[in-house]
C-alpha positions in Angstrom: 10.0 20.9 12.8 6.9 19.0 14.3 5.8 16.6 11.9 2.1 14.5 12.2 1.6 11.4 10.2 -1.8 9.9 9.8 -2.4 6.2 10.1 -1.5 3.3 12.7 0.1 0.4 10.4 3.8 -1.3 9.4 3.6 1.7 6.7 3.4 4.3 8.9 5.7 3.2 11.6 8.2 2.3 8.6 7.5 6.2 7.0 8.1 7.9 10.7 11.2 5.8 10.9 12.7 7.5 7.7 11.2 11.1 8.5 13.3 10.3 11.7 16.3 10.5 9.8 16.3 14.7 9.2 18.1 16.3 11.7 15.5 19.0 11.6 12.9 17.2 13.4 12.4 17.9 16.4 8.9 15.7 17.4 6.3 13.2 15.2 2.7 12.9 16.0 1.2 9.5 14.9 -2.6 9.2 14.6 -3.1 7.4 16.4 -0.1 5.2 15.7 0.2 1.9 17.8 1.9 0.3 20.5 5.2 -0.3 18.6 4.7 2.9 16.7 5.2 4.6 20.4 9.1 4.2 20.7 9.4 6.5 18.0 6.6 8.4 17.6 4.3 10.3 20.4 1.1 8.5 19.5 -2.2 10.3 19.7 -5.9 8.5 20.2 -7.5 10.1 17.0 -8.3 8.3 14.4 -7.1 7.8 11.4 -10.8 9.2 9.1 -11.2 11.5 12.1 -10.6 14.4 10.1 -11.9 16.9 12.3 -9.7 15.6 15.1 -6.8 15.7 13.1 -7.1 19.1 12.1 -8.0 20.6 15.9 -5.2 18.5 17.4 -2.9 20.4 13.9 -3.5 23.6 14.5 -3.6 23.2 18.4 0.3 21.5 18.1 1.0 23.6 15.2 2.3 21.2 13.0 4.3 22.2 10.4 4.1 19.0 7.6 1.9 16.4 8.1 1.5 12.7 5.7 -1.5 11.3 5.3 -0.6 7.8 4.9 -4.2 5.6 4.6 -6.4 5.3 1.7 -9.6 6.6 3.6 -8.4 10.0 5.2 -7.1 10.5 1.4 -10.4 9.7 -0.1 -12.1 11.6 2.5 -10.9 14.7 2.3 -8.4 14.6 4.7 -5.2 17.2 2.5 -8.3 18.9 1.8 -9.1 20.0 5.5 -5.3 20.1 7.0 -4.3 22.4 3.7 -7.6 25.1 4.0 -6.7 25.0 7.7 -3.0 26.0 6.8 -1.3 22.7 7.3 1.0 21.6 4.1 0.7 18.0 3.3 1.9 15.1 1.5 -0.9 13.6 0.0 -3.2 13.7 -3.0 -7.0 16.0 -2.3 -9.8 13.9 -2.6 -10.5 14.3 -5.8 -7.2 12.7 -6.8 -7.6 10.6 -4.5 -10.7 8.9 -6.3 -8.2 7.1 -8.3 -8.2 4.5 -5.1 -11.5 5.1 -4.4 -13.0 4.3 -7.4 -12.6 2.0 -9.4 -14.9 2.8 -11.8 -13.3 6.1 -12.4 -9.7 4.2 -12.7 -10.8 2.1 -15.3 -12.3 4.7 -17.0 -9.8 7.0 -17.1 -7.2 4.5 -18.7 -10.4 3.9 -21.3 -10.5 6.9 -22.0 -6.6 7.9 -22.2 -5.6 4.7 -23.7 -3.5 3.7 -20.8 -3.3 0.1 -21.0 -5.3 -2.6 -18.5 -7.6 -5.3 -18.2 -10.8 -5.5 -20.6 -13.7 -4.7 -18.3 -17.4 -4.3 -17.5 -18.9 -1.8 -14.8 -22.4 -3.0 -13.1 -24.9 -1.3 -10.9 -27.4 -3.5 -10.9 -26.8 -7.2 -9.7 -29.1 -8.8 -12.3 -27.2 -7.6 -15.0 -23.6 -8.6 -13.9 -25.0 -12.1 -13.0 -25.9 -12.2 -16.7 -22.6 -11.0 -17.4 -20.8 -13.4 -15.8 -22.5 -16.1 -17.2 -21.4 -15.1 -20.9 -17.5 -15.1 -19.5 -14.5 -17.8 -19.6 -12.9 -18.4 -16.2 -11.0 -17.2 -14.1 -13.3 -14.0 -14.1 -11.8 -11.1 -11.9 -14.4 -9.7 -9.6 -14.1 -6.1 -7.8 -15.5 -4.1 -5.4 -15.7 -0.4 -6.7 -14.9 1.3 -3.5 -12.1 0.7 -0.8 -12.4 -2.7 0.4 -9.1 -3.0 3.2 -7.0 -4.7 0.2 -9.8 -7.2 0.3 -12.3 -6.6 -2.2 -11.0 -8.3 -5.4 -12.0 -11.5 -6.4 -10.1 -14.3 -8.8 -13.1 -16.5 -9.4 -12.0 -19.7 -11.0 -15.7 -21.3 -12.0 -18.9 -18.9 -13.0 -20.4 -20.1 -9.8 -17.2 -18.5 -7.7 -17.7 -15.2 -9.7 -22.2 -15.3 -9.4 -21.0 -15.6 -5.6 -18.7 -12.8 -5.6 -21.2 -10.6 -7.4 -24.0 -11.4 -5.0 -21.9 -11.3 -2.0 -20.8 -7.6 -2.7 -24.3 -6.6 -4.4 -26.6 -8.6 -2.7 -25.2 -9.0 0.8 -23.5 -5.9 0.8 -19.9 -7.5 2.4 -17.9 -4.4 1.6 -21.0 -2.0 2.2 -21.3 0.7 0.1 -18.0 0.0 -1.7 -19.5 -3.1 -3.3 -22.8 -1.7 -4.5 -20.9 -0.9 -7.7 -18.9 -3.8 -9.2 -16.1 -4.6 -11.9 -15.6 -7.5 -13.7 -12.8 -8.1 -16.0 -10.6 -10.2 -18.0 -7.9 -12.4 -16.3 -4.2 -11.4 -17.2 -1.2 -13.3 -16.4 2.5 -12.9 -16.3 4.6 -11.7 -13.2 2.9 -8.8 -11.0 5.0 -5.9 -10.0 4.4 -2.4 -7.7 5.9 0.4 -8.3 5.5 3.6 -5.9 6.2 7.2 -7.7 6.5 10.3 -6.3 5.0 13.1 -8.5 3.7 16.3 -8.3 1.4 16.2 -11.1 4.5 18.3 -13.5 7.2 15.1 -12.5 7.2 11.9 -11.9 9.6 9.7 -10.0 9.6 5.6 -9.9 11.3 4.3 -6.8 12.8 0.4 -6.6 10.1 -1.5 -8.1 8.3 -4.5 -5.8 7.5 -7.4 -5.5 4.3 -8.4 -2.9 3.1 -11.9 -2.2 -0.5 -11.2 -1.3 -1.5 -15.2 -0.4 -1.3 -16.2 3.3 0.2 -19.4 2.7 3.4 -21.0 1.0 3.4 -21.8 -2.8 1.0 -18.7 -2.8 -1.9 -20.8 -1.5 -4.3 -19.8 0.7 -6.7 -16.8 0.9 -5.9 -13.2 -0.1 -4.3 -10.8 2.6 -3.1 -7.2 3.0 0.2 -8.6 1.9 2.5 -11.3 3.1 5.7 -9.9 2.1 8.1 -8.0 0.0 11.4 -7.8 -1.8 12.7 -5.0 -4.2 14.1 -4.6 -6.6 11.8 -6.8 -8.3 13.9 -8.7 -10.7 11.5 -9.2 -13.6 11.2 -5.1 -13.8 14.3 -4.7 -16.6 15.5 -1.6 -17.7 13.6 -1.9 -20.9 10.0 -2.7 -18.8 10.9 0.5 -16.9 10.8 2.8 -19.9 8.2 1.0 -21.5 6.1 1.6 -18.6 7.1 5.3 -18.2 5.9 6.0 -21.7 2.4 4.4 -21.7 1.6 4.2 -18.2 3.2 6.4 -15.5 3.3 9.8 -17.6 -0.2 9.1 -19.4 -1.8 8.5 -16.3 0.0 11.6 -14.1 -1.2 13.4 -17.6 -4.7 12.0 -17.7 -5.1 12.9 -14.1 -4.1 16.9 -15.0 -6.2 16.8 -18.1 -9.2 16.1 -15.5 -8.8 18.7 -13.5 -7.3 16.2 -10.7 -3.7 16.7 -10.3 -1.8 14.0 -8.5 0.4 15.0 -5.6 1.9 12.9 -3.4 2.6 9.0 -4.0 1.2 7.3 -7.0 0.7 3.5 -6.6 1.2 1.3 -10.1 0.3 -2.7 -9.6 1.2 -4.0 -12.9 0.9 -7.0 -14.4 3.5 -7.9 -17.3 1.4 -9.7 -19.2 2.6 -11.6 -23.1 1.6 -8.6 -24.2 3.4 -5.9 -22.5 2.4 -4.2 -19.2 -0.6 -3.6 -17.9 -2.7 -1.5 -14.6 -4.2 -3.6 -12.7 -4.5 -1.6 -10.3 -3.8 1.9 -9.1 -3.3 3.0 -5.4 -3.6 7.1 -4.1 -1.0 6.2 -1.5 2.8 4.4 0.0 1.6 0.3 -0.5 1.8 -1.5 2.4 3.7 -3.8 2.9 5.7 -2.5 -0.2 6.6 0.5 2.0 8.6 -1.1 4.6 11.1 -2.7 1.6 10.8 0.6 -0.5 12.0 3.2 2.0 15.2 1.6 3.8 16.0 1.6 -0.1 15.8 5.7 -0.3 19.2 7.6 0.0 17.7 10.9 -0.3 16.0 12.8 2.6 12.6 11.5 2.8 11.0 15.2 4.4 12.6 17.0 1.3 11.2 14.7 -1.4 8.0 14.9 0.5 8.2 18.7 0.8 8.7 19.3 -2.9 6.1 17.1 -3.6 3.7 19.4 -2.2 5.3 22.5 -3.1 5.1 21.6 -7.3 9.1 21.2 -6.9 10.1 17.6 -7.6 12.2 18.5 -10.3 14.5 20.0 -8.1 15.3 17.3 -6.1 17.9 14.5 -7.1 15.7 11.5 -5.7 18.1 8.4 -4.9 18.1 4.6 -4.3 20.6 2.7 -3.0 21.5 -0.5 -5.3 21.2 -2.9 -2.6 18.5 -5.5 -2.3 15.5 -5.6 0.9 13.2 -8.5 2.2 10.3 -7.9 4.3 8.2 -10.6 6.2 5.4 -10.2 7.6 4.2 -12.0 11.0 0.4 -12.8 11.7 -1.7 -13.7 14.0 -3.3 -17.1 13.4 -6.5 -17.6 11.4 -5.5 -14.3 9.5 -6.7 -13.4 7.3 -10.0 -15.1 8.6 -11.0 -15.1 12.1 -8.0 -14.3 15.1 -7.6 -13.8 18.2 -5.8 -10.8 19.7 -4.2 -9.6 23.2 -0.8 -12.2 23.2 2.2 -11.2 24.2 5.4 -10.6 21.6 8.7 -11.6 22.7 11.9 -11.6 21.0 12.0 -8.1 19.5 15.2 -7.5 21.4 16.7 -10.4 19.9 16.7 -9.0 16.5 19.6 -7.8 14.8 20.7 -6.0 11.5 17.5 -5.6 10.4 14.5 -3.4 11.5 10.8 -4.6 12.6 7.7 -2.0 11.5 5.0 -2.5 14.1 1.3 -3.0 12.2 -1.0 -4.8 14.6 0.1 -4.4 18.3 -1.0 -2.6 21.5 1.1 -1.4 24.2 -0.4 -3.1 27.7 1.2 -2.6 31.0 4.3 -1.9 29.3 4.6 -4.4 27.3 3.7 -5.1 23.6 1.1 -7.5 22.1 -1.1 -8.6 19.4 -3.8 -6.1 18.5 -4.3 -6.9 14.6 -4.0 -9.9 11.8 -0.4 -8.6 10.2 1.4 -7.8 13.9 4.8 -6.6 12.3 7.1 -6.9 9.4 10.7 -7.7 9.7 12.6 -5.8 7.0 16.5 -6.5 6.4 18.7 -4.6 3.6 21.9 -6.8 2.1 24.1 -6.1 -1.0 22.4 -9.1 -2.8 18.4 -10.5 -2.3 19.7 -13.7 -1.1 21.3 -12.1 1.6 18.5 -9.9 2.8 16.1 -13.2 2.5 18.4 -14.7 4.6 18.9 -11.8 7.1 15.1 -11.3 7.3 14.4 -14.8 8.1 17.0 -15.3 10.7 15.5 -12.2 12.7 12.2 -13.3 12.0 12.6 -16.5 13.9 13.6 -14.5 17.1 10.1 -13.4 17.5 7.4 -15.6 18.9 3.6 -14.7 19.8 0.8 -17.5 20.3 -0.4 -18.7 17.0 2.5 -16.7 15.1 2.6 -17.3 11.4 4.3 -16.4 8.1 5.4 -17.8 5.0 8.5 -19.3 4.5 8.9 -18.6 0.4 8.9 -14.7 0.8 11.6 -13.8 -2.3 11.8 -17.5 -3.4 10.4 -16.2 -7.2 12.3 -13.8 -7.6 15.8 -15.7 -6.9 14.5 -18.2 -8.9 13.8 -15.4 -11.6 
């Protein structure tokens, strides 16, 4: 089978690396991958929202599967095109997809369905949320509508830090379109968790819940990011939250979704917050989290391509979907000044140093044969142990075999949740 999988991150290269595993595949296209994404994948210069691209270069290779992995293609339209031009796909149509892209319509929806979240407000016009904001008790939770990179959520602290979230996004138009709507909502607190799902709209399937540390720095300091790092299982996610949270919130919202006329297929993204009160949406995702990916997957004992296939095909139920009981740590390593300002183009050196655990290549280029920095996260180091103490461990002794100018990460990646 020759697969193609959309996207050029730690997730993808992580996602190709398990598709890897089925013996049936015979070649994976990556658009347009990256330089560390090339030792096991033939990368392709498209890119990733290119849709017409990707579906020329599809039915030119004739590809038989293809995963869209990116939040952009998905919102785009990008199942749409590769399934009306005869590709199958893993992947939810666009207008699933809107769950992501909207966040409006997300908030909405669990309105409407009584799917519980945040109290919220939705503004269009910039006077009015300013006025709005004034009448709130910090912290005040400002969003951007629209996709934002991971970036376009604001915990303001002071009215002034939310006025100035507001009129950056409205005003100034930092997120572009994406901010020209905004939500603002109530603060919750209590341990956050992720859980990815596979469903096909009729079933719905958790995988090892997460948990992501989204500040750059130590003692979760510092500015927001794509994602620091991850471990799973996430140990405040008990048997009796997972059941709770399959009853009001995974199956309502896979229901919710039908009952619009949008079913869900492909992977279903739950960041939850388990508030005093019980859980609570704080955010859904149309696609594989990332960094959450690269700890998820080497957790999977069943044949990623099958789940995948059934998925698209309405035929989940059929498939016994498995996870190992051991525990995974991924680290992530950035380039200096992310998630602000950095530079790029340094050299990586130690990758063939690292043992027992596997590295997913995010941010790097291939240049005369050899790899370096092309992006703020470069690559996550990802190590799988019978306990989390041991994969903290592992991933941090392999992590300190790489080295790049200005290399950073944190050094409390898991500490939480073996405190927990």
């Amino acid at each position: 089978m020759k697969l193609m999988v959309i996207g050029g991150g730690g997730r993808e290269h992580a996602i190709i690396r398990k598709l890897k595993e089925n013996p049936a595949v015979t070649e994976i296209f990556a658009l347009p991958g990256n330089g560390g994404i090339a030792a096991d994948a033939t990368c392709v210069p498209i890119g990733a929202k290119d849709i017409a691209g990707a579906v020329d270069f599809a039915r030119r290779e004739e590809i038989d599967f293809a995963v869209v992995a990116p939040d952009d293609p998905l919102v785009l339209g990008m199942v749409d095109a590769l399934e009306e031009a005869g590709v199958p796909c893993f992947g939810p149509r666009a207008d699933a997809a809107v769950i992501e892209g909207s966040k409006a319509f997300s908030k909405n929806l669990m309105k409407k369905y009584g799917i519980p979240t945040a109290a919220c407000e939705i503004f269009d016009d910039m006077d009015a949320a300013l006025a709005y904001v004034r009448t709130q008790t910090p912290p005040i939770v400002v969003k951007a509508d629209g996709l934002a990179l991971g970036k376009g959520v604001v915990i303001a602290e002071t009215v002034a830090e939310a006025e100035n979230a507001v009129r950056a996004m409205m005003g100034e138009h930092i997120f572009g379109e994406s901010g020209s709507r905004v939500v603002i909502e109530e603060y919750l607190t209590g341990p956050e968790v992720t859980v990815l799902s596979f469903t096909d709209g009729k079933t719905l399937v958790p995988m090892v819940a997460s948990m992501d540390h989204k500040r750059a720095l130590d003692g979760d300091r510092g500015l927001n990011t794509g994602g620091m790092g991850v471990i799973a299982p996430n140990p405040y996610y008990t048997p009796e939250i997972a059941r709770q949270c399959m009853e009001t919130i995974f199956l309502p919202t896979m229901h919710a979704m039908n009952a619009e006329g949008r079913p869900f297929r492909g992977c279903l993204y739950f960041g939850l917050m388990l508030t005093p009160h019980g859980p609570r949406v704080i955010e859904y995702n149309c696609r594989f989290g990332d960094p959450e990916t690269q700890a998820v997957l080497p957790l999977l004992e069943s044949d990623l391509l099958t789940v995948m296939q059934a998925v698209r095909n309405g035929r989940l139920d059929e498939i016994d979907v498995r996870f190992s009981d051991a525990a995974s740590c991924c680290v992530i390593v950035a380039s200096g000044g992310y998630p602000a300002k950095y530079e790029k183009g340094f050299p990586i050196t130690g990758l063939e140093q690292v043992s027992g655990a596997c590295v997913s290549v995010a941010g790097a280029a291939l240049q005369d044969g050899r790899l370096v920095t092309s992006g703020g996260r470069v690559l996550g180091v990802t190590a799988v142990a019978d306990t989390l103490r041991e994969a903290v461990a592992l991933a941090y002794k392999n992590v300190e075999q790489i080295r790049f100018e200005g290399c950073f990460w944190r050094h409390d990646i898991g500490k939480r949740a073996l405190e927990a």
